[in-house]
N, CA and C atoms as an extended XYZ file, in Angstrom:
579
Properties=species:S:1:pos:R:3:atomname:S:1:resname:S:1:resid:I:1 pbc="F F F"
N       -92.031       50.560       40.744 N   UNK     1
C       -92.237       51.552       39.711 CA  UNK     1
C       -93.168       50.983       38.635 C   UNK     1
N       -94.328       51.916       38.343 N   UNK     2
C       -94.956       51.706       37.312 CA  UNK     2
C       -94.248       51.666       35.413 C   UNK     2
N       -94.459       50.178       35.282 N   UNK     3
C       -93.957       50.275       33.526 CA  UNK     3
C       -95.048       51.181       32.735 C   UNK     3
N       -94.215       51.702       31.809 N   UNK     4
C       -95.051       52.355       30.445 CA  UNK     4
C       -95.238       51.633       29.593 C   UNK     4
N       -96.357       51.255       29.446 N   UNK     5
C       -96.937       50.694       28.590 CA  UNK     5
C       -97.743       51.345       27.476 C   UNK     5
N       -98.595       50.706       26.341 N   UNK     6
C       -99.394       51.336       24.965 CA  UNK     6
C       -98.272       52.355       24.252 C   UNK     6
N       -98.616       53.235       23.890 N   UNK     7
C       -98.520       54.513       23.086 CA  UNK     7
C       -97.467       54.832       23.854 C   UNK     7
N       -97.711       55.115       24.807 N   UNK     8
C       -96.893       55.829       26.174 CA  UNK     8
C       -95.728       55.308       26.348 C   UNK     8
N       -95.421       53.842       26.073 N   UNK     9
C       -94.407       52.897       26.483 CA  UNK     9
C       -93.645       53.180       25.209 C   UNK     9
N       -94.384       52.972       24.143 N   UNK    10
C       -93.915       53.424       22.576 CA  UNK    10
C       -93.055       55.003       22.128 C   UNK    10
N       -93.708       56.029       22.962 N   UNK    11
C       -92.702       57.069       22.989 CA  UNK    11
C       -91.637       56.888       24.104 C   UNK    11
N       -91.596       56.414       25.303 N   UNK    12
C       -90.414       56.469       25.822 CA  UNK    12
C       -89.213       55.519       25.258 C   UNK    12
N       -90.045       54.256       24.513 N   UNK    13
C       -88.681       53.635       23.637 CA  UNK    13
C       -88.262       54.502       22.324 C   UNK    13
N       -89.169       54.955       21.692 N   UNK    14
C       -88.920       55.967       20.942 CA  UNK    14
C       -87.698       57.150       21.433 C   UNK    14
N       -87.949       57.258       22.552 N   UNK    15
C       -87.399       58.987       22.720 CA  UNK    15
C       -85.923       58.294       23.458 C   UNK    15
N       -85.634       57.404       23.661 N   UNK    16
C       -84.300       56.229       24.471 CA  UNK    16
C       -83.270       56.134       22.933 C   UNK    16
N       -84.597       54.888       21.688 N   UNK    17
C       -83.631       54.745       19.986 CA  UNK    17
C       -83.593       56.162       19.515 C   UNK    17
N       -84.196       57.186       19.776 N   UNK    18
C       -83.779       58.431       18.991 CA  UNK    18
C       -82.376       58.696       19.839 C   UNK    18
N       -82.408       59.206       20.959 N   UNK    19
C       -80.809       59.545       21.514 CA  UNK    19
C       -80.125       59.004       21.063 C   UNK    19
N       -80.561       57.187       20.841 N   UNK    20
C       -79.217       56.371       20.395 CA  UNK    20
C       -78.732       56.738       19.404 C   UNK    20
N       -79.582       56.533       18.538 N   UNK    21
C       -79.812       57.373       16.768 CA  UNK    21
C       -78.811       58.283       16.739 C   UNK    21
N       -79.260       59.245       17.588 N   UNK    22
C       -78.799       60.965       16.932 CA  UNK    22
C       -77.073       60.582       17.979 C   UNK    22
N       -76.625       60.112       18.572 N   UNK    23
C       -75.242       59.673       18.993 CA  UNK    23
C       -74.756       58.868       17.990 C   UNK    23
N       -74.995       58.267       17.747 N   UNK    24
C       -74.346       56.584       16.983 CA  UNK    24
C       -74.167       57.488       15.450 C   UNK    24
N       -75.083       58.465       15.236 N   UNK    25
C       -74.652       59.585       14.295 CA  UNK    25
C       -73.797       59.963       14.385 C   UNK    25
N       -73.839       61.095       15.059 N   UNK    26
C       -72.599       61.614       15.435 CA  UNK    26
C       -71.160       60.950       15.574 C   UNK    26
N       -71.115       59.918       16.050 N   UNK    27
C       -70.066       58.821       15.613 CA  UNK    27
C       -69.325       58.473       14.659 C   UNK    27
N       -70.814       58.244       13.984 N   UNK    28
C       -69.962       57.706       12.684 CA  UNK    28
C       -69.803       58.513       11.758 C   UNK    28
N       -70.667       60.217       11.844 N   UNK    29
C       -69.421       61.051       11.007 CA  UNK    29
C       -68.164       61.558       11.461 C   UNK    29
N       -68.281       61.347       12.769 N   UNK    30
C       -66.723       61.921       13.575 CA  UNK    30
C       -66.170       60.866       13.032 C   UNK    30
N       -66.043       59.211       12.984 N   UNK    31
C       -65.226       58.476       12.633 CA  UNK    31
C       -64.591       58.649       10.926 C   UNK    31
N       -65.954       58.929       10.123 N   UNK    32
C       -65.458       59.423        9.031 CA  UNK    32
C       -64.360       60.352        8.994 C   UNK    32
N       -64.592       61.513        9.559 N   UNK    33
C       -63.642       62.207        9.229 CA  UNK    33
C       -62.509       62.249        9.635 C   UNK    33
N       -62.243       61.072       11.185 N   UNK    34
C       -61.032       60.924       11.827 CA  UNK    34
C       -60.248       59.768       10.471 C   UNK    34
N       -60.755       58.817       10.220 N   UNK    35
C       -60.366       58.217        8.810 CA  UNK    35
C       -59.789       58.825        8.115 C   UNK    35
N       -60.624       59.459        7.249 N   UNK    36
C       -59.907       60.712        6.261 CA  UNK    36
C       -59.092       61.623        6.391 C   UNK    36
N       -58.986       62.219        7.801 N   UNK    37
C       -57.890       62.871        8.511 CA  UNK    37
C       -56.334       61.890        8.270 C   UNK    37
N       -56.338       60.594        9.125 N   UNK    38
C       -55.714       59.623        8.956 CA  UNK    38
C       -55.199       59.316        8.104 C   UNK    38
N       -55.633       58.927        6.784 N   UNK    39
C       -55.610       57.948        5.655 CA  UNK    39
C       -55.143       58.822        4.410 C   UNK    39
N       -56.019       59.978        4.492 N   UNK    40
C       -56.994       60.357        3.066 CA  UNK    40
C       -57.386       59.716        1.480 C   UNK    40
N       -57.482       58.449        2.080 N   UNK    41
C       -57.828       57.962        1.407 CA  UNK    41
C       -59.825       57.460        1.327 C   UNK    41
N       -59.895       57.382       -0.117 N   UNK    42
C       -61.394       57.303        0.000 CA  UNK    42
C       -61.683       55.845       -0.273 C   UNK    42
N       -60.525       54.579       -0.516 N   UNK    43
C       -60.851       53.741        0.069 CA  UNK    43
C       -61.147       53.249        1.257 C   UNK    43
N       -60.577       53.750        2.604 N   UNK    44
C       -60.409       53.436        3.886 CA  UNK    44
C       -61.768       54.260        3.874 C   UNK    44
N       -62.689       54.914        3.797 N   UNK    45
C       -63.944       55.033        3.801 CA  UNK    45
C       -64.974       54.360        3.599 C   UNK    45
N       -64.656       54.063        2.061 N   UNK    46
C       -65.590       53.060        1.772 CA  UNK    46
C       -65.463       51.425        2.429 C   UNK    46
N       -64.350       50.882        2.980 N   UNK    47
C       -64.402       50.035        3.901 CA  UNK    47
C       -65.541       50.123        5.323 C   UNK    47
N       -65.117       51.434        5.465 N   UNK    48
C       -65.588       51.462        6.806 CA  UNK    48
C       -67.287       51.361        6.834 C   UNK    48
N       -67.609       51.916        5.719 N   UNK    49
C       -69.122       52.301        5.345 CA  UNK    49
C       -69.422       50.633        4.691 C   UNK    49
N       -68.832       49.870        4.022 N   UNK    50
C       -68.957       48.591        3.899 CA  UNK    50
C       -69.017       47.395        5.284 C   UNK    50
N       -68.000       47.533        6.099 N   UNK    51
C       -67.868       46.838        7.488 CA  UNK    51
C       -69.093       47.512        8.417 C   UNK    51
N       -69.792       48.295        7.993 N   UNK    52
C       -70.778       48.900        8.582 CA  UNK    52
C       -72.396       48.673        8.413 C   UNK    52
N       -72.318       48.110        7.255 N   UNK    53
C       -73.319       47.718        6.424 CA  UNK    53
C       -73.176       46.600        6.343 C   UNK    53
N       -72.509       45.944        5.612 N   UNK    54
C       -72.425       43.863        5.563 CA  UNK    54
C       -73.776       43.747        6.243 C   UNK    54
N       -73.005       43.607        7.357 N   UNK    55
C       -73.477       42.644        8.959 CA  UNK    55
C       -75.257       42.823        8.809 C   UNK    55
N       -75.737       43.674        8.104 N   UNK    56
C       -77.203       43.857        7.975 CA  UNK    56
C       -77.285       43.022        6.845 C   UNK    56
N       -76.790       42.552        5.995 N   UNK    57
C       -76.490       41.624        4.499 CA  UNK    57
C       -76.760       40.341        5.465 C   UNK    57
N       -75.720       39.692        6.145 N   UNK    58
C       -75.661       39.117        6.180 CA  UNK    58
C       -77.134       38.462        7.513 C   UNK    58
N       -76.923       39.223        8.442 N   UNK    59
C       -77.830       38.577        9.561 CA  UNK    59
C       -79.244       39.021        9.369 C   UNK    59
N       -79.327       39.925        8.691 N   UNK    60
C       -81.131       40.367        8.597 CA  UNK    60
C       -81.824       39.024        8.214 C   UNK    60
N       -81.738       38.496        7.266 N   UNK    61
C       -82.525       37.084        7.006 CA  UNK    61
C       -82.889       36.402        8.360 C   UNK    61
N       -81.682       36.313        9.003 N   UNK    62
C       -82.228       35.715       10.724 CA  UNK    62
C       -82.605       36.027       11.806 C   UNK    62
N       -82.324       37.845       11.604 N   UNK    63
C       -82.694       38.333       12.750 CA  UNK    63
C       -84.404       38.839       12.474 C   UNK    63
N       -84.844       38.399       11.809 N   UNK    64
C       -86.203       38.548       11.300 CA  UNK    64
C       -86.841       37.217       12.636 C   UNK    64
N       -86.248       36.099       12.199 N   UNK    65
C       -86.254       35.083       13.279 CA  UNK    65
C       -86.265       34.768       14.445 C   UNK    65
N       -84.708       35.769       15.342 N   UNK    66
C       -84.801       36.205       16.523 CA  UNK    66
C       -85.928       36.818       17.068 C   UNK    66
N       -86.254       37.517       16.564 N   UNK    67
C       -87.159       38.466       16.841 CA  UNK    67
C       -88.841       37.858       17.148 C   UNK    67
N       -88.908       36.962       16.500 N   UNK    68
C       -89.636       36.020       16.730 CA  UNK    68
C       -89.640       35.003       17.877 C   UNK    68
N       -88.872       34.840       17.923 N   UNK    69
C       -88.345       33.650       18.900 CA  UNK    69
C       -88.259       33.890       20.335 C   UNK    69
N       -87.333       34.673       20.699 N   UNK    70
C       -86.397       35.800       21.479 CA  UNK    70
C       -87.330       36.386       22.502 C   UNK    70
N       -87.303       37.272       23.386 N   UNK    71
C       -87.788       38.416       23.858 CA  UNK    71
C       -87.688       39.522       23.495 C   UNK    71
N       -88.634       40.530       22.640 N   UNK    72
C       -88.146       41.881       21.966 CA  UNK    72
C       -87.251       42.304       22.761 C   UNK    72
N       -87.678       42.751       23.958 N   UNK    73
C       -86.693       43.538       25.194 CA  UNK    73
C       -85.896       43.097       25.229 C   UNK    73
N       -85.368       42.016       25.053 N   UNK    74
C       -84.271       41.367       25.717 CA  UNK    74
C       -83.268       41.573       24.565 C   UNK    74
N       -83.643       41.765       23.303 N   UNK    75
C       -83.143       41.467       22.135 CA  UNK    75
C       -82.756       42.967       22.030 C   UNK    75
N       -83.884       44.498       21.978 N   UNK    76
C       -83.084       45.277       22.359 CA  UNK    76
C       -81.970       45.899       22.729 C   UNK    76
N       -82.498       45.020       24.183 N   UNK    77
C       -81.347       45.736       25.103 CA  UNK    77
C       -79.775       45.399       24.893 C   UNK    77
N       -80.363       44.080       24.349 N   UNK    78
C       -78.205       42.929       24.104 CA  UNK    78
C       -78.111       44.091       22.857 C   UNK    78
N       -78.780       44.553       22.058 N   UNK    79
C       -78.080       45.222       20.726 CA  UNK    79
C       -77.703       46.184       21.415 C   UNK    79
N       -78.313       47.161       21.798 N   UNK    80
C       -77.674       48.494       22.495 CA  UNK    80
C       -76.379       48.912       23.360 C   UNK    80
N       -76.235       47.056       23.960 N   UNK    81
C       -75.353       47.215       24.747 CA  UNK    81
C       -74.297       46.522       23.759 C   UNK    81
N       -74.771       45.643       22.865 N   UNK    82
C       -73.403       45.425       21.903 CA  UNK    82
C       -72.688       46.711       21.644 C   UNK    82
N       -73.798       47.507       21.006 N   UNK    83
C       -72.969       48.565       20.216 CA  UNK    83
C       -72.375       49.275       21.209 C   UNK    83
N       -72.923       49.342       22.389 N   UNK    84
C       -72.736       50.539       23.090 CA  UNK    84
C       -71.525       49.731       24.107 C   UNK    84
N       -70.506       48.987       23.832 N   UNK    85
C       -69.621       48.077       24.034 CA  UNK    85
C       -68.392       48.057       23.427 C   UNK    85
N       -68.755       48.507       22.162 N   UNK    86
C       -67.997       48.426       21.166 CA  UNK    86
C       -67.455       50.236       20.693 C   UNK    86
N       -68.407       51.044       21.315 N   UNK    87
C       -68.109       52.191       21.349 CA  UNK    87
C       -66.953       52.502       22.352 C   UNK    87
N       -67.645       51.797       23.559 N   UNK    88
C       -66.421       51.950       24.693 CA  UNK    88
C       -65.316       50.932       24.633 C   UNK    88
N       -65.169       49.914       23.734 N   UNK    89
C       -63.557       49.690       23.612 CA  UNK    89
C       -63.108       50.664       22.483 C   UNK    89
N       -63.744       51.324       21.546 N   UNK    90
C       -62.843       52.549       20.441 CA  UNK    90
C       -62.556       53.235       21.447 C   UNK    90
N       -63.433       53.950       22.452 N   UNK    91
C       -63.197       55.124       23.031 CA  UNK    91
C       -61.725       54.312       24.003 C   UNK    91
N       -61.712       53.346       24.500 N   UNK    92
C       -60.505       52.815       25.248 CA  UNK    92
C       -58.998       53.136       24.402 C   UNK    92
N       -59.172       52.211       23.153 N   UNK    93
C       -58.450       52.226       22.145 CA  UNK    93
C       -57.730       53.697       22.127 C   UNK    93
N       -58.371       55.071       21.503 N   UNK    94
C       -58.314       55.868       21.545 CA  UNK    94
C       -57.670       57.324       22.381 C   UNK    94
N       -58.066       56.553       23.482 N   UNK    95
C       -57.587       57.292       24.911 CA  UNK    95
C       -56.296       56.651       25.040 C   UNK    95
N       -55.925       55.684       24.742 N   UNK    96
C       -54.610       55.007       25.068 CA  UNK    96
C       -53.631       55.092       24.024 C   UNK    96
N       -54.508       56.186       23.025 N   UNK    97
C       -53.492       56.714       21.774 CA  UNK    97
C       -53.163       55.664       21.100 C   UNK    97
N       -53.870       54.541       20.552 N   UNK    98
C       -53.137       53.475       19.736 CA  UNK    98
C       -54.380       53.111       18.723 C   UNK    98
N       -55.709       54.153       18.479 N   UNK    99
C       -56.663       54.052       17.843 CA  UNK    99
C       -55.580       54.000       16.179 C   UNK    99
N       -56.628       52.611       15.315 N   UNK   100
C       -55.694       52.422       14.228 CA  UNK   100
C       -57.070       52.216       13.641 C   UNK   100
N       -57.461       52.277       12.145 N   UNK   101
C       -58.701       52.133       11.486 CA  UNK   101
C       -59.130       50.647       11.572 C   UNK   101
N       -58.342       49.386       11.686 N   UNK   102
C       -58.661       48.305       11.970 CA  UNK   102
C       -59.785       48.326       13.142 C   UNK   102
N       -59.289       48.791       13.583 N   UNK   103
C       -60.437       48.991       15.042 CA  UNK   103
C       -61.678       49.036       15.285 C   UNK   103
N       -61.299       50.343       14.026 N   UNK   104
C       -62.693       51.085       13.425 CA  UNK   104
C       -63.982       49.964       12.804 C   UNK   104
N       -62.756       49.271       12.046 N   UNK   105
C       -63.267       48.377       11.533 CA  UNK   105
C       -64.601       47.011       11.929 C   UNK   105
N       -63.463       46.835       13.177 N   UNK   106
C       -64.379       45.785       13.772 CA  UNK   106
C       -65.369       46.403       14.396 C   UNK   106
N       -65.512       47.369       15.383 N   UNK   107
C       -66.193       48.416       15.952 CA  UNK   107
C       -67.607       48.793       15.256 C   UNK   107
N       -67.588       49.118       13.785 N   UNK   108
C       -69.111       49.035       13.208 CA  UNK   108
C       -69.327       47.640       12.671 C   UNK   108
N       -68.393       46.835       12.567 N   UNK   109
C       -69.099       45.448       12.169 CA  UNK   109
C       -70.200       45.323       13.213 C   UNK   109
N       -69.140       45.169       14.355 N   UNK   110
C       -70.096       45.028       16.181 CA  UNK   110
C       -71.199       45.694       15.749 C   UNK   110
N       -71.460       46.993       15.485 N   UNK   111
C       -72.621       47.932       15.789 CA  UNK   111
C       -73.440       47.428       14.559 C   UNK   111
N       -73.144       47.348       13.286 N   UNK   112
C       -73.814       46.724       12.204 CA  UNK   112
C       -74.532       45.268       12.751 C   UNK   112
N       -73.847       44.709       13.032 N   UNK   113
C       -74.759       43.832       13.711 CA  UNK   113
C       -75.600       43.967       14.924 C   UNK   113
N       -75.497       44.922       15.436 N   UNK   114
C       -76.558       44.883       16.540 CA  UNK   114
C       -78.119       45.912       15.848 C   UNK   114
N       -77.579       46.810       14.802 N   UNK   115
C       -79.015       47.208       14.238 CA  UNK   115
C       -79.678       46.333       13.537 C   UNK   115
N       -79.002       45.033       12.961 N   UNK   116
C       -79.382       43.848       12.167 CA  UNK   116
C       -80.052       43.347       12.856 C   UNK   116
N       -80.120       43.237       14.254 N   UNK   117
C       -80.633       42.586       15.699 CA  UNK   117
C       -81.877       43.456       15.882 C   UNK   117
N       -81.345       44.864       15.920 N   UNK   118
C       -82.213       45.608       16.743 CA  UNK   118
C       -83.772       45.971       15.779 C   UNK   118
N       -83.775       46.161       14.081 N   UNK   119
C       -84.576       46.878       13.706 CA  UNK   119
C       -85.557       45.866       13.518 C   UNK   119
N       -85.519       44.388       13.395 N   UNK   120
C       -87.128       44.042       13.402 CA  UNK   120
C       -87.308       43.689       14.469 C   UNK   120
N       -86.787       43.729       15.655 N   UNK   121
C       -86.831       43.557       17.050 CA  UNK   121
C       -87.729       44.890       18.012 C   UNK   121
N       -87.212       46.021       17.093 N   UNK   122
C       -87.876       47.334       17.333 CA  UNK   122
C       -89.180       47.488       16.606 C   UNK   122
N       -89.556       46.989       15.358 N   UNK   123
C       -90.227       47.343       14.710 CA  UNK   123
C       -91.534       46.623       15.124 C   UNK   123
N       -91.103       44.869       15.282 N   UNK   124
C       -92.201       44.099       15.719 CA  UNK   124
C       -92.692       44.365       17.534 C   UNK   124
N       -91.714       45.173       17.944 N   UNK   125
C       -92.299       45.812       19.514 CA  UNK   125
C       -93.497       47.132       19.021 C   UNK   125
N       -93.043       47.695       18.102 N   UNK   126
C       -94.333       48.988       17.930 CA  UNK   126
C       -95.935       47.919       17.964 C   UNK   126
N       -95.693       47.093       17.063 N   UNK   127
C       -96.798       46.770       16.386 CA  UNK   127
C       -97.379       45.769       17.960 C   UNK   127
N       -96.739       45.434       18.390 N   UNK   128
C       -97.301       44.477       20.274 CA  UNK   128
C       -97.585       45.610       21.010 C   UNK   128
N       -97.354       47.087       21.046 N   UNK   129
C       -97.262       48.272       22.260 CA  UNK   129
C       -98.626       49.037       21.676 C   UNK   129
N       -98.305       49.473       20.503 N   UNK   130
C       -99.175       50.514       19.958 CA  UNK   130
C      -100.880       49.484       19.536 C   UNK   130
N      -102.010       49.917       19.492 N   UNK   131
C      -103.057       49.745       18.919 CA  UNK   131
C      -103.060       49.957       17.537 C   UNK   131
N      -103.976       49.247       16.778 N   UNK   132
C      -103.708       49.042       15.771 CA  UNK   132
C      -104.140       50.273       15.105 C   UNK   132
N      -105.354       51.488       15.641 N   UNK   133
C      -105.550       52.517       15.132 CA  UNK   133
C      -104.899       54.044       15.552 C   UNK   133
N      -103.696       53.493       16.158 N   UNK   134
C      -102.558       54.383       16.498 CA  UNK   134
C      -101.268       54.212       15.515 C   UNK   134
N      -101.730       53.283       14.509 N   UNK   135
C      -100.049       52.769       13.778 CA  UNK   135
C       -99.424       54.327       13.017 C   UNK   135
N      -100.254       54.808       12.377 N   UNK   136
C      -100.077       55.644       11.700 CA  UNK   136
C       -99.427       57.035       12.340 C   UNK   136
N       -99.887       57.282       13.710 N   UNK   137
C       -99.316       58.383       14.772 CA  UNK   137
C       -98.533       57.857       15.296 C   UNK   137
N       -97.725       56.153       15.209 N   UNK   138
C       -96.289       55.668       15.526 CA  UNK   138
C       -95.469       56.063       14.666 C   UNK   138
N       -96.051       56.018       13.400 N   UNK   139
C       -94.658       55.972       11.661 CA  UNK   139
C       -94.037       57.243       11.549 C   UNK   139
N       -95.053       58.318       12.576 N   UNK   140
C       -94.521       59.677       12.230 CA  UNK   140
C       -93.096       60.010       13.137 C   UNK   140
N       -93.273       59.458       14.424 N   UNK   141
C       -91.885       59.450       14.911 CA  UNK   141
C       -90.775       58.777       14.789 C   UNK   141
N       -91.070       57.631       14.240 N   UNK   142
C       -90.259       56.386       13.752 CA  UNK   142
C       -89.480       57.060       12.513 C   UNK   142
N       -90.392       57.387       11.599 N   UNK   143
C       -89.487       58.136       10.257 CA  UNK   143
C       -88.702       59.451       10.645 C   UNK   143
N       -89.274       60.558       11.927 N   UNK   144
C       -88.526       61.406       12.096 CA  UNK   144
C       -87.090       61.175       13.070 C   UNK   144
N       -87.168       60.213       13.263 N   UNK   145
C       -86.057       60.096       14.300 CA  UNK   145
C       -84.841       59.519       13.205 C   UNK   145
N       -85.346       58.841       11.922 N   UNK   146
C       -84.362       58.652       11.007 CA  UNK   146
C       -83.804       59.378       10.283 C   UNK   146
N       -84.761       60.405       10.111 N   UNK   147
C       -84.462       61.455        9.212 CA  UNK   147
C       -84.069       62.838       10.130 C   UNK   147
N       -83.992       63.027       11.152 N   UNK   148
C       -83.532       64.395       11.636 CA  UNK   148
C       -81.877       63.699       12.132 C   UNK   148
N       -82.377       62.320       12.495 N   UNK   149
C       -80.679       61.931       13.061 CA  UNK   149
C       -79.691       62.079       11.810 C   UNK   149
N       -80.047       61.645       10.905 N   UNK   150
C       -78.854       61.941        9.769 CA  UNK   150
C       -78.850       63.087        8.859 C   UNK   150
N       -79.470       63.957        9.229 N   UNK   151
C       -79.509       65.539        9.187 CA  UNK   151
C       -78.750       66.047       10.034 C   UNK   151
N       -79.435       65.829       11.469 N   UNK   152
C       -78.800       67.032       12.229 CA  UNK   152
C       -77.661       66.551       13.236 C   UNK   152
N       -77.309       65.011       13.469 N   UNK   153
C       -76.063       64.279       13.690 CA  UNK   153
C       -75.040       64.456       13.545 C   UNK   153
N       -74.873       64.823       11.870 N   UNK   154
C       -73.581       64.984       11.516 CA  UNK   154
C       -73.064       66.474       11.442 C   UNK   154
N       -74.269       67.320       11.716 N   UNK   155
C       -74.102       68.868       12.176 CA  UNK   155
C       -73.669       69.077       13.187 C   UNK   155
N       -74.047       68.445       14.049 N   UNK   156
C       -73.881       68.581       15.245 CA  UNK   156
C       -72.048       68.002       16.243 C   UNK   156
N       -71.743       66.935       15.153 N   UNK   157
C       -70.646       66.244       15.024 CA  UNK   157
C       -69.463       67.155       14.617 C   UNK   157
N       -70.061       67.729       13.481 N   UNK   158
C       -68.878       68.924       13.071 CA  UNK   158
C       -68.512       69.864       14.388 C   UNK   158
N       -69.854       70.239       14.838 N   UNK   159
C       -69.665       71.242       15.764 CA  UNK   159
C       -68.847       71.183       16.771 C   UNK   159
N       -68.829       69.964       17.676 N   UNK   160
C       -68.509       69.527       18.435 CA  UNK   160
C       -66.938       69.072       18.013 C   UNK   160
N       -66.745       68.958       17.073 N   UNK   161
C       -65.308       68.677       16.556 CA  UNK   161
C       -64.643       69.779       16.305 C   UNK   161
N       -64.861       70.770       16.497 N   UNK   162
C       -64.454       72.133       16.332 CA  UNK   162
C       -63.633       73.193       17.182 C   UNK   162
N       -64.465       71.955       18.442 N   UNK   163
C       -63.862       72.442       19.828 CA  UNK   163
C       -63.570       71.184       20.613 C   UNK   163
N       -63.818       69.947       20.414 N   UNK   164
C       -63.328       69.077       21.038 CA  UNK   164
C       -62.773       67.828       20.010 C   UNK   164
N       -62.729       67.074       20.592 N   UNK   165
C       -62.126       65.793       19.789 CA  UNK   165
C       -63.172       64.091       19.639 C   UNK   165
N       -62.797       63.547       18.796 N   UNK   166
C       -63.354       62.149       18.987 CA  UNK   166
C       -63.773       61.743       20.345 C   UNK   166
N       -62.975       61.635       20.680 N   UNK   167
C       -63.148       61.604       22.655 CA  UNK   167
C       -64.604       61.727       23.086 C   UNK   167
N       -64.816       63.249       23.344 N   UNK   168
C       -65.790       63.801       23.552 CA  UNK   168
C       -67.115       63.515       22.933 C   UNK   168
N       -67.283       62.577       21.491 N   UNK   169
C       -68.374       62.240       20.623 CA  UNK   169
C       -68.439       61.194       21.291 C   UNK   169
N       -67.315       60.095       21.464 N   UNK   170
C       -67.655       58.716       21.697 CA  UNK   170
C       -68.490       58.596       23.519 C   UNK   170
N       -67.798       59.973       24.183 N   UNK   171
C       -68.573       59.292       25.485 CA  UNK   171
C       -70.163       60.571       24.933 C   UNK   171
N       -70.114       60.933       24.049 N   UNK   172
C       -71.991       61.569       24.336 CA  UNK   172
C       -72.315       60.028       23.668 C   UNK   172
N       -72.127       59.542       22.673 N   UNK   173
C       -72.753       58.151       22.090 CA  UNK   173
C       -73.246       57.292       23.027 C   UNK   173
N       -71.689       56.641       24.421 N   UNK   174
C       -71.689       56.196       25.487 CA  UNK   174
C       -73.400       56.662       26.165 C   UNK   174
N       -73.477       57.783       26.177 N   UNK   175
C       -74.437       58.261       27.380 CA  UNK   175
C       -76.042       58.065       26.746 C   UNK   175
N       -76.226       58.186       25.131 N   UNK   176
C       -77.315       57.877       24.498 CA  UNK   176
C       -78.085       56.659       24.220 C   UNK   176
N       -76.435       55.584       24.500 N   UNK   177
C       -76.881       54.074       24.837 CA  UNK   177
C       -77.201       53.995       25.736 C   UNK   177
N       -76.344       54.734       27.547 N   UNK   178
C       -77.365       54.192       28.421 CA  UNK   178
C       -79.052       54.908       28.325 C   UNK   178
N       -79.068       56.262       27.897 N   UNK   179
C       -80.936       56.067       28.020 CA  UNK   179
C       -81.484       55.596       27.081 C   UNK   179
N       -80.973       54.671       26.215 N   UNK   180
C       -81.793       54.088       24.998 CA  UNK   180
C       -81.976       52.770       26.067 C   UNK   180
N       -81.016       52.231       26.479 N   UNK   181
C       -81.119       51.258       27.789 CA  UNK   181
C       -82.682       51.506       28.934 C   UNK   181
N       -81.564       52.983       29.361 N   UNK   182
C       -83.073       52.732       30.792 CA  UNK   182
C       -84.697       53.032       30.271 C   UNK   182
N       -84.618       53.694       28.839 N   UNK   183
C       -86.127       54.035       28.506 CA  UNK   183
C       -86.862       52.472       28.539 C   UNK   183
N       -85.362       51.045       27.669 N   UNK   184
C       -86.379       49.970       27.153 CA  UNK   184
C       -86.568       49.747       29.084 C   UNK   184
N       -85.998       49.466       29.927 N   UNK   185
C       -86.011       48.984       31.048 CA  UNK   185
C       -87.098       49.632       31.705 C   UNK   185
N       -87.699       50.633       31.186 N   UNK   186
C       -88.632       51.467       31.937 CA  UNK   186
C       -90.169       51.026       31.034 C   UNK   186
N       -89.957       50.922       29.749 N   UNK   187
C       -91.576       50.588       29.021 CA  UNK   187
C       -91.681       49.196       28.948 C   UNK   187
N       -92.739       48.931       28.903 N   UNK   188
C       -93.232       47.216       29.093 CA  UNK   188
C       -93.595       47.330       27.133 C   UNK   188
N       -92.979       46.028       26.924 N   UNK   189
C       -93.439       45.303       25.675 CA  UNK   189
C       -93.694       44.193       25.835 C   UNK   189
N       -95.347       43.799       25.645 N   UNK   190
C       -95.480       42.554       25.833 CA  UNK   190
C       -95.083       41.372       24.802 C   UNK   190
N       -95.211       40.090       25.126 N   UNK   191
C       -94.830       38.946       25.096 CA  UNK   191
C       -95.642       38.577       23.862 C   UNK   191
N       -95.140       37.583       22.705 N   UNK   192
C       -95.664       37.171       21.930 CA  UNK   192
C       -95.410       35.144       22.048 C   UNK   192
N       -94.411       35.520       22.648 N   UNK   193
C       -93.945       33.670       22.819 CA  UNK   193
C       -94.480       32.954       24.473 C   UNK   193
């Protein structure tokens, strides 16, 4: 099979981190509100939105490094499958009826650290794929995939919670990691090391 490479290689990783995006959304407002359901408390929120965030505090300084070092792809793909690991032990947790917010807890640390991994890992792959007088027709999908996922994510989250349950969010998340997976496995990013 032919890899996608340039521009071309750049939208199919694009169109793989947007699914992930617009799932891993959906997630984490379904988790919000399973919390608050839970708890109602608006500390046990702000934990969760803290254990969610840190892990970018703490590892961004180095994962600037990885990223350097590392294989983009390779570095990718271990984040996607962290998170997308950590989705499927909540969703385990959950199904076995013993989901407790601790869980929750560790669960976006996991995923907090794998976007700590993933975003200059992603970012320094545009700039190796794309030409340098294409950067500007990269930023436009890059910014929309941030901005429609946390728009229309958590719309879409409600919806789906309306008629189904957590359950049902965590395996669409499940299914957005694997094509955020097979898109990187399918576009070529070349090598800087």
């Amino acid at each position: 099979m032919r890899r996608m490479t340039g521009f071309r290689g750049f939208l199919t990783i694009w169109a793989g981190q947007f699914a992930s995006l617009f799932g891993s959304g959906m997630t984490s407002f379904a988790l919000t509100i399973w919390i608050y359901q839970q708890t109602e408390s608006p500390i046990s929120l702000t934990l969760s939105a803290f254990f969610a965030t840190f892990p970018m505090l703490v590892f961004g300084p180095i994962s600037g490094a990885l990223a350097d070092r590392f294989p983009r792809k390779l570095l990718l793909i271990a984040s996607d499958s962290m998170a997308g690991l950590a989705t499927l032990a909540l969703l385990g947790v959950h199904q076995s009826g013993y989901l407790e917010i601790w869980h929750i807890y560790i669960a976006v640390t996991i995923a907090g650290i794998a976007d700590s991994i993933q975003v200059p890992a992603l970012m320094g792959s545009v700039t190796l794929m794309v030409p340098q007088k294409h950067y500007s027709r990269a930023s436009g999908p890059q910014e929309l995939a941030g901005t429609a996922s946390s728009i229309f994510a958590p719309v879409a989250a409600a919806s789906l919670l309306a008629l189904a349950d957590l359950r049902e969010i965590l395996w669409i998340d499940l299914g957005t990691f694997g094509l955020a997976i097979l898109a990187l496995g399918i576009a070529h990013i070349p090598q800087t090391c």
